[in-house]
N, C-alpha and C positions, 0 to 999 in steps of 0.2 A: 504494500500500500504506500501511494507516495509522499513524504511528511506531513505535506500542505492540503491534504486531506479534509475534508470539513463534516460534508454527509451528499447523499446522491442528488439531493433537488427534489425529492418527492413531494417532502412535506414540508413547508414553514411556518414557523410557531409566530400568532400574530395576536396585539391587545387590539380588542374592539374598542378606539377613540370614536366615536361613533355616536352618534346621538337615538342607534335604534339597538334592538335585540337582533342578532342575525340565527337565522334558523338553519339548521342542518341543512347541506344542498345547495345552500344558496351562495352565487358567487359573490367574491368580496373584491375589487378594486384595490392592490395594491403597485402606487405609484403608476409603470408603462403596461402591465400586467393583471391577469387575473387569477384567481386561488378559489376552490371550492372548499367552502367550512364544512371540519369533517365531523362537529357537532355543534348542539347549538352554542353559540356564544354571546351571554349578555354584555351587556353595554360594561366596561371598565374592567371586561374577566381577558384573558388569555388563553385562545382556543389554536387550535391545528388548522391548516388551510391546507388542504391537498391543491399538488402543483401538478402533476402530472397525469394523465388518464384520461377517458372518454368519459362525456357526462353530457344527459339529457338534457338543456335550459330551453327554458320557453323562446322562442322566436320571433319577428314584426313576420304576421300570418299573410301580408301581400307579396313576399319574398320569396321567391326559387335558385335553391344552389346545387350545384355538379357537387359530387366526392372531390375533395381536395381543395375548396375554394375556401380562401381566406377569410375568416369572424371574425368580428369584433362587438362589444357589448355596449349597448346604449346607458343614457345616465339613469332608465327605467328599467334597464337590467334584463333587454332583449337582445336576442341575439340579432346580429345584421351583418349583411354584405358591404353596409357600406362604413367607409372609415372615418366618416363624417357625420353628425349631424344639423347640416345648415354649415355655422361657422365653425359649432364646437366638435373637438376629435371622440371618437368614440376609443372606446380602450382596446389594443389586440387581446384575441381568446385563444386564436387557436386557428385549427382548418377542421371546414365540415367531412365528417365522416363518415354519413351518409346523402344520399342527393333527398332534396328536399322539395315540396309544390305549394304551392301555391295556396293557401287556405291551411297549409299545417300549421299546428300552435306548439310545436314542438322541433328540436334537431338536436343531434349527437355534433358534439365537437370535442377535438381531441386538444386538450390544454397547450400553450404554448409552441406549437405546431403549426 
């Protein structure tokens, strides 16, 4: 193992500064990046954010994506194709993992990918 070792990236330990409770599942915004809490975490506790993996999040339901197209998360915490919305940037997710239509309220995206 090589000295400068740390840990693989899976998971990062993060305090909810936050002014809400975050519920298991749900993704958390940190910094250029996103994390899914891997329980719940109230507001001022320190919980687990999984970094790496495939995870179901709700979608904007007018959007269709090919396998492999680049997410990213809105500040309502939907998944989208686009990197934008309006002026403001949407945060990168990941790539879709499955192809998605039109009217789904649903897409797999693989984290950081």
């Amino acid at each position: 193992m090589a000295k400068n070792y740390y840990q693989d990236g899976s998971t990062m330990d993060w305090k909810n500064g936050t002014t809400k409770d975050v519920v298991s599942g749900q993704p958390v915004v940190v910094g250029a990046i996103i994390g899914i809490a891997q329980h719940d975490i109230p507001v001022g506790v320190s919980g687990v954010l999984m970094m790496t993996g495939v995870f179901n999040l709700t979608k904007v339901t007018t959007e269709t994506w090919q396998r492999g197209a680049r997410l990213y998360l809105t500040a309502d915490g939907n998944l989208t194709a686009q990197d934008k919305d309006g002026s403001n940037p949407n945060t990168f997710a990941g790539t879709s993992w499955i192809t998605t239509n039109n009217g789904d309220t649903e897409g797999h995206v693989r984290l950081g990918f």
